[in-house]
C-alpha positions in Angstrom: -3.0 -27.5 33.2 0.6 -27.4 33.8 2.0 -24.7 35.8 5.0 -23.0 34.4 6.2 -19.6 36.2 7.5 -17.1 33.5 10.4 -15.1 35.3 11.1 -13.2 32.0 10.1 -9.7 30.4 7.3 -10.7 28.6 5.7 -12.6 27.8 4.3 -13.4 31.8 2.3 -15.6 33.5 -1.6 -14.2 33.7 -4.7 -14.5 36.2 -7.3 -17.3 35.7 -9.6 -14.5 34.7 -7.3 -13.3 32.5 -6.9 -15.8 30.3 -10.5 -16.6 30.9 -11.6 -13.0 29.4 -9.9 -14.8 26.2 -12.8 -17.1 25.8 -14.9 -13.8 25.5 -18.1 -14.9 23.0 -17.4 -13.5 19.8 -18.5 -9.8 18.7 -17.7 -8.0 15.4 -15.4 -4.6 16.4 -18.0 -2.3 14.7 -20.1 -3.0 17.0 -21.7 -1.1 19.9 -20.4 -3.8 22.7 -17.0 -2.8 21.3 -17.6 0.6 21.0 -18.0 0.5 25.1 -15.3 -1.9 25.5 -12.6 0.4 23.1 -13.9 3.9 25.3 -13.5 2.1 28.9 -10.3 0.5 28.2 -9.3 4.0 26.7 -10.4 5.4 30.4 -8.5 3.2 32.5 -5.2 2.8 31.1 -4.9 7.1 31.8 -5.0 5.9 35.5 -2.2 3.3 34.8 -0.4 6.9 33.9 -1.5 9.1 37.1 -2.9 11.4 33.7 -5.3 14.0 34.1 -8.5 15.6 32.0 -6.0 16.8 29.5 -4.9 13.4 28.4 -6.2 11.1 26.3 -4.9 7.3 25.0 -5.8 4.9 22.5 -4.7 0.9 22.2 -3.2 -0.1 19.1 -3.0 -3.8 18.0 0.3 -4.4 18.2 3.7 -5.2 20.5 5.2 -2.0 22.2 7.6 -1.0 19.2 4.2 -0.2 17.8 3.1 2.0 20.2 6.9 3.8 20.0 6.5 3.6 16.2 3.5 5.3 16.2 4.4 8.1 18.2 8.1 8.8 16.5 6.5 8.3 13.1 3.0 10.9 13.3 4.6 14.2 15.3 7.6 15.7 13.3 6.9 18.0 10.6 9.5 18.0 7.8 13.0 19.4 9.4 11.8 18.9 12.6 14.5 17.5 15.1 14.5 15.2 18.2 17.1 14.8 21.1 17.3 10.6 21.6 18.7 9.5 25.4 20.1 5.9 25.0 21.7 3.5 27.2 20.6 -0.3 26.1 18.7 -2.3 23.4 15.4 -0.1 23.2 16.9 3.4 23.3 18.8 1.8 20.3 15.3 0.9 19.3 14.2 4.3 19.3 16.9 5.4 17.4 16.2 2.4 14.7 12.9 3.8 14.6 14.0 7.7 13.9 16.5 6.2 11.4 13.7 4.7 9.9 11.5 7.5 9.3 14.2 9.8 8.2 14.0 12.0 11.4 17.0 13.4 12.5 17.8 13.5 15.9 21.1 14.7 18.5 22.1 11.6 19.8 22.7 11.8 23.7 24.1 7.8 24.4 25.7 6.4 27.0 27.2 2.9 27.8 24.3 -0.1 28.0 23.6 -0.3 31.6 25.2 2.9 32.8 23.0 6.1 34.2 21.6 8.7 32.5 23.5 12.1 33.1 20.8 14.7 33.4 23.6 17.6 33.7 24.7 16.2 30.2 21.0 16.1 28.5 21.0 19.2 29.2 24.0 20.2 28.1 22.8 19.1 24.5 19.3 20.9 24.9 21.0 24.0 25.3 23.4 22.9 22.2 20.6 22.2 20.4 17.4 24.4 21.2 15.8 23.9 17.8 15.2 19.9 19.0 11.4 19.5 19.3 11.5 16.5 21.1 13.6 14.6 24.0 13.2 10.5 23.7 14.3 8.3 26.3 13.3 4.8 27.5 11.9 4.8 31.2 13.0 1.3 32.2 15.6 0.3 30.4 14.7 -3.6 30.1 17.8 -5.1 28.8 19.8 -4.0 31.9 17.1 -3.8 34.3 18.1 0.0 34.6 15.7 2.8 35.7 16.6 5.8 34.1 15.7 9.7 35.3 12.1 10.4 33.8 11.4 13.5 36.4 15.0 15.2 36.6 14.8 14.4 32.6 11.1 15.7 32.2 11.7 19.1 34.3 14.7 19.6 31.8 11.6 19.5 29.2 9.4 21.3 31.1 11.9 24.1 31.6 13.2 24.1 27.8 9.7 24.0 26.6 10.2 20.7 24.7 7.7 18.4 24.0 8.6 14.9 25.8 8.4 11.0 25.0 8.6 8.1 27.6 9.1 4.6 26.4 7.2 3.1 29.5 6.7 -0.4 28.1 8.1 -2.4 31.1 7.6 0.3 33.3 3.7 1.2 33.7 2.1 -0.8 36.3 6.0 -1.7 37.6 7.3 2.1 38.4 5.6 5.0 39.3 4.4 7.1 36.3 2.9 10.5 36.8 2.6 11.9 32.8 1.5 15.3 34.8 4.3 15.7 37.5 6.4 15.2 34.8 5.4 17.1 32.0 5.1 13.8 29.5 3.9 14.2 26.4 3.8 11.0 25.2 4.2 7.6 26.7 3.5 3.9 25.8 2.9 0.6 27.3 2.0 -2.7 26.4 -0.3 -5.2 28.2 1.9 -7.9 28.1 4.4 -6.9 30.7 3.9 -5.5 33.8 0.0 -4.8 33.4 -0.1 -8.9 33.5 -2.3 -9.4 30.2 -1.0 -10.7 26.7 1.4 -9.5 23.8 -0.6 -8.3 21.3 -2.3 -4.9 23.2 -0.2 -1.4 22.8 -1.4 1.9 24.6 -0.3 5.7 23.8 -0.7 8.0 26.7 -0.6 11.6 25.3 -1.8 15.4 26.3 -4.9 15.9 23.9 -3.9 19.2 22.6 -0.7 18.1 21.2 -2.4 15.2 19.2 -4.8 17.7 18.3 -2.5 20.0 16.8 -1.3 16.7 14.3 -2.7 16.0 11.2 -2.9 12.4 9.2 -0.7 13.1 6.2 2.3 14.4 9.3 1.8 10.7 9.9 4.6 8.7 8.2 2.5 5.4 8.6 -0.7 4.1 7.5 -1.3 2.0 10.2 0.4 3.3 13.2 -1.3 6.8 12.5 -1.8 8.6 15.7 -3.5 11.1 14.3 -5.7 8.5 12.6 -6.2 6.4 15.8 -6.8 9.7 17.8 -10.1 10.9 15.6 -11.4 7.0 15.5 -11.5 7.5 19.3 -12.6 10.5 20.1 -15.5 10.4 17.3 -16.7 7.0 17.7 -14.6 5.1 20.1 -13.6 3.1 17.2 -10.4 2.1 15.7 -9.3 2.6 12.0 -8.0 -0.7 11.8 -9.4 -4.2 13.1 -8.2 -4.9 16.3 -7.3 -8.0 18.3 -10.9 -7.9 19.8 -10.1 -10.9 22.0 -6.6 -9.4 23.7 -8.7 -6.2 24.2 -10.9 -8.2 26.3 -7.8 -9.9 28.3 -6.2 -6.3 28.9 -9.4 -4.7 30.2 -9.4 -7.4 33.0 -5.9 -7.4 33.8 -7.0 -3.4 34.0 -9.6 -4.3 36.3 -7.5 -6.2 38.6 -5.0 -3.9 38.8 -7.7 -0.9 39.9 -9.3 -3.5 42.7 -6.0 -4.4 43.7 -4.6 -0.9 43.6 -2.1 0.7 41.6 0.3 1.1 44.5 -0.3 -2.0 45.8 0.7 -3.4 43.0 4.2 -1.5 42.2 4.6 -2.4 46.2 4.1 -6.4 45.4 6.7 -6.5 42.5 9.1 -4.7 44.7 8.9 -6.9 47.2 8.9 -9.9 45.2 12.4 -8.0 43.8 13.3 -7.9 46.9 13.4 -11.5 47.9 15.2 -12.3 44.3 18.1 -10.1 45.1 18.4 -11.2 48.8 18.4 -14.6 47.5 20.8 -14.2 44.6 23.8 -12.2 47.2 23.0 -15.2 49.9 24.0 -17.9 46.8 26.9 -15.7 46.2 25.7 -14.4 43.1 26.9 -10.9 41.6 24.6 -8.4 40.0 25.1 -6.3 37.1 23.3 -2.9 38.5 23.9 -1.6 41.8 20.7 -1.6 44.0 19.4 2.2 43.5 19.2 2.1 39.7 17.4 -1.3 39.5 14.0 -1.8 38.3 11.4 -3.5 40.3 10.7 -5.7 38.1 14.2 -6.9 36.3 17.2 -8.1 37.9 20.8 -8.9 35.7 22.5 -11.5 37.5 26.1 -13.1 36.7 26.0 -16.5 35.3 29.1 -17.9 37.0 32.2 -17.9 34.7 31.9 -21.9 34.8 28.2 -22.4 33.5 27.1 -22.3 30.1 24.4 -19.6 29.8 22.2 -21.9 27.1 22.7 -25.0 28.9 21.4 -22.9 32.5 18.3 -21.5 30.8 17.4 -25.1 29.3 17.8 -26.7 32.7 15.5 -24.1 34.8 13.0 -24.5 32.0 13.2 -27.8 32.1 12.2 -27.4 36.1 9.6 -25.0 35.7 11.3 -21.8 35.5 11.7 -19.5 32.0 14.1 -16.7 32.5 16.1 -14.5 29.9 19.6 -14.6 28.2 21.1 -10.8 28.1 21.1 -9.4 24.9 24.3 -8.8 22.6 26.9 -7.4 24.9 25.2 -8.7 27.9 25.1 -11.8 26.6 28.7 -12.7 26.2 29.5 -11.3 30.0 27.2 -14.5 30.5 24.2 -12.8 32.0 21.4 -13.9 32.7 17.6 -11.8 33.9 14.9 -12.1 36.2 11.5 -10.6 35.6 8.7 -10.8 38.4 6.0 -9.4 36.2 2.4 -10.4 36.5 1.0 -13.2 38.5 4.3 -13.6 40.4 4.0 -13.5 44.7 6.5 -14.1 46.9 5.9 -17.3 47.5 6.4 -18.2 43.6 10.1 -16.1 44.3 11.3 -18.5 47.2 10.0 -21.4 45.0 11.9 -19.6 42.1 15.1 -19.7 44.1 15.6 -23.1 45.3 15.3 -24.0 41.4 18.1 -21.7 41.2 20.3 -22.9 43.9 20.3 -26.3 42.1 21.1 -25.3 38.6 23.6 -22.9 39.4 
């Protein structure tokens, strides 16, 4: 089988026994197999999380907007009000999402790619003290930026809000401690830095504020916390059909990570990061974010001025190599990203770079 190294957000490249788990023999998801499978991958992705006995997570057949989706759209009651941090394409994404729903919500933004002012969030929590909930994206993928989820989560903890941590491309990547940080709901996908497939959503959340929900607060059938929440704890079921064969993938990528060790892990990508950026400054390339708010996993990089961004990501394809055109404004400033996410090593990063240094 051909070898082609996926340096982009998601989708990314998997283990042999990864995509082997795929070929799982079939079962029906009312079974009892699944029943075991659902309550153990359940269990492992709280570690993923650093959570404790008071949290509980479910995993919801769908991309990581559907994990965000089903959050934002099952906890407000009627008036209820939420305070939405923003700085790039998915804390706009949250904010489609509240729009959606008809939640209303203060709207603390900032420029795509700049930081997160915690003196200003809470500036607007004391402006606003009937907001129930803060929002805010932990890593901010189409920059690559990492914003503040502790000096943000002690604001809640201190205002008594309740708090929500997009963590799709962060989990696995970042260090996420729901407890130290007084989360009360974040979400994550398999597909990105867990190193399974698309398709395989996860809610993190403190048990007693999903408790405190009910199914008709839900504003969606399908993405019903509340909904998902009793399946699981009652049966270890879920009140849809699942994707029965991705479950299978994630709860081996899950596996891996545990043997390998969570902090092992989060050290690997950032070294792998580590060699990208050294390489990119020694081929005189510029990046967008300065070093202490990137990601481990992302890096922006200037295109230079006399390459065609479309033309550059055909040609590193074409060699092996998928990376990711920036989104909207990023785009145009002819950027370019980076991902080492899953099965990427160092090795694969050197190899990476000496595709680079002939197509740029």
């Amino acid at each position: 089988m051909k070898q082609h190294m996926l340096f982009s957000p998601g989708p990314v490249n998997t283990a042999p026994n990864v995509r082997e788990a795929l070929m799982h023999y079939d079962i029906c998801h009312r079974s009892r197999e699944f029943e075991v499978l659902y309550k153990g991958l359940c269990e492992k992705t709280l570690k993923i999380f650093n959570a404790d006995e008071s949290y509980r997570s479910v995993v919801i057949s769908g991309s990581g907007t559907s994990a965000n989706e089903s959050v934002l759209s099952s906890v407000f009651d009627e008036g209820d009000r939420a305070l939405l941090i923003r700085n790039g394409e998915f804390g706009d994404r949250l904010k489609q999402i509240l729009n959606q729903y008809g939640i209303e919500f203060v709207d603390c933004s900032f420029e795509w790619g700049t930081a997160v002012d915690p003196e200003k969030v809470e500036k607007a929590v004391k402006e606003n003290p009937d907001v129930k909930l803060i929002a805010m994206v932990y890593h901010e993928t189409s920059s690559g930026i990492i914003n503040p989820i502790s000096e943000i989560g002690h604001i809640a903890g201190a205002y008594n809000k309740e708090y929500f941590v997009d963590c799709v491309s962060a989990a696995g990547g970042q260090h996420v401690n729901v407890v130290e940080n007084h989360v009360t709901y974040a979400t994550t996908v398999g597909g990105k830095c867990l190193g399974a497939y698309p398709g395989s959503a996860i809610v993190c959340f403190k048990e007693d504020k999903v408790k405190g929900l009910n199914s008709n607060m839900g504003r969606n059938v399908y993405l019903n916390l509340f909904r998902h929440y009793e399946k699981a704890i009652r049966y270890n079921q879920t009140p849809n059909t699942p994707n029965v064969n991705i479950f299978w993938a994630l709860d081996k990528a899950l596996d891996n990570i545990l043997e390998e060790g969570l902090e092992h892990l989060i050290r690997r990508y950032k070294e792998c990061a580590d060699i990208i950026r050294n390489g990119l400054r020694e081929l005189g390339l510029s990046l967008l974010l300065p070093e202490e708010l990137m990601a481990n996993t992302v890096t922006s990089v200037f295109l230079p001025e006399d390459k065609n961004l479309e033309d550059f990501i055909i040609n590193m394809e074409s060699d092996g190599f998928t990376v990711y055109p920036g989104k909207e404004k990023f785009y145009e400033m002819n950027i370019f990203q980076i991902a080492n996410m899953g099965e990427i090593y160092p090795e694969n990063c050197r190899d990476f770079l000496k595709v680079l240094e002939k197509n740029i």
